[in-house]
C-alpha positions in Angstrom: 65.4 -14.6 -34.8 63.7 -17.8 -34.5 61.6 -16.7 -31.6 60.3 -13.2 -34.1 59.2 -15.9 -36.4 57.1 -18.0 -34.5 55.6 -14.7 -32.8 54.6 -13.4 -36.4 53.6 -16.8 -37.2 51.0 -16.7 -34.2 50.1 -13.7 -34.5 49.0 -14.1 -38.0 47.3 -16.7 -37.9 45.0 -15.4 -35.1 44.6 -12.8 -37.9 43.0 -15.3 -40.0 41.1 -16.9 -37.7 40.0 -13.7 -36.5 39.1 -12.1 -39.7 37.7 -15.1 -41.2 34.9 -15.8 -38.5 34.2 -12.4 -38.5 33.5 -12.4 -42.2 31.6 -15.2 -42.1 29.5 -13.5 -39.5 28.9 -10.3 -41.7 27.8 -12.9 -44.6 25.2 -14.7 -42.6 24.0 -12.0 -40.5 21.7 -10.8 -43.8 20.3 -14.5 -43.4 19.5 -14.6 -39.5 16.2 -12.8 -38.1 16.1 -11.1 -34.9 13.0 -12.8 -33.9 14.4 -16.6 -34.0 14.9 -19.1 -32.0 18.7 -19.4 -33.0 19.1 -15.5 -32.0 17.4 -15.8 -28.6 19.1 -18.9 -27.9 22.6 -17.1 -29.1 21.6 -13.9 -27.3 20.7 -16.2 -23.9 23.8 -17.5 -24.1 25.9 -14.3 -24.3 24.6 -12.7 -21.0 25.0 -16.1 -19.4 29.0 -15.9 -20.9 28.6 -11.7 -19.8 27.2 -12.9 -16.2 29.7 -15.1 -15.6 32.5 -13.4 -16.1 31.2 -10.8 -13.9 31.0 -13.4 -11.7 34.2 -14.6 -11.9 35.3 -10.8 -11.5 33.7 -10.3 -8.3 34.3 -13.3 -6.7 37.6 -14.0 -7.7 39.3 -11.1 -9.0 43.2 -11.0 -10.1 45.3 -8.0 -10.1 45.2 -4.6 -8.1 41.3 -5.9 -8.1 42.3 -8.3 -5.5 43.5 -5.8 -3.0 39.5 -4.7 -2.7 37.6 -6.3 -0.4 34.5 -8.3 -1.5 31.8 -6.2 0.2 33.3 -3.4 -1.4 33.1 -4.7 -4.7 29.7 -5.9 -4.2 28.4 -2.5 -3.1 30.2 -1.0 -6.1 28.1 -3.6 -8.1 24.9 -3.3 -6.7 25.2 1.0 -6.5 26.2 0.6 -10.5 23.0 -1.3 -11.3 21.0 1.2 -9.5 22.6 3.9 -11.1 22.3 2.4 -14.5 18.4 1.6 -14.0 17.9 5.2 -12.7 19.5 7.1 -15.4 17.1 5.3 -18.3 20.1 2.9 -18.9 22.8 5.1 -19.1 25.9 2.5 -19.2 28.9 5.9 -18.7 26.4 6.7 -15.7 26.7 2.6 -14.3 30.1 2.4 -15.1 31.1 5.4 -13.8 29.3 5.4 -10.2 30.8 1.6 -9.9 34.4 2.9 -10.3 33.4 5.9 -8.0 31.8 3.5 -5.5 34.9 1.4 -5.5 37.4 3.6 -5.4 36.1 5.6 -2.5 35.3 2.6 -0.5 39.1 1.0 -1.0 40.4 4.9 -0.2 38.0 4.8 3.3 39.6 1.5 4.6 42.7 2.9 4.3 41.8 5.7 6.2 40.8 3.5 8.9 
């Protein structure tokens, strides 16, 4: 009983913190412009968080992710971004061909 409580107890109070930044997000967002230097430094520093992760990812992935060889995760990569530049941006289209690209490239090594 003692361990529901302190699972409830942590799980609530993520709750709050959760909904409380998030609120206080939606009440200054009327008071940031898009143009600023705050929101391109903000914006800067969420693709360097989104590029690192993805770096993390590649390089040293956890889970069945780990099975994959890196070349074949790096292909997967680089064929996503080309397929995502070449179909105007289309992130289902990136996605999609990097999943394809992987899975196809782990299935032919075990082919061989």
């Amino acid at each position: 009983m003692e361990d529901a409580f302190e699972l409830w107890s942590v799980t609530a109070a993520c709750a709050v913190g959760h909904y409380f930044w998030r609120s206080l997000g939606v009440a200054l967002s009327g008071r940031v412009t898009v143009n600023s230097e705050l929101f391109n430094w903000v914006t800067c520093i969420a693709y360097a968080m989104i590029a690192g992760l993805v770096m993390r990812i590649m390089i040293f992935p956890a889970g069945m992710l780990a099975e994959s060889e890196l070349i074949d995760r790096l292909a997967a990569c680089v064929l996503a971004l080309a397929a995502f530049y070449a179909w105007r941006r289309n992130l289902f289209v990136g996605v999609s061909a990097g999943v394809v690209v992987l899975t196809l490239a782990s299935w032919a090594r075990t082919l061989g």
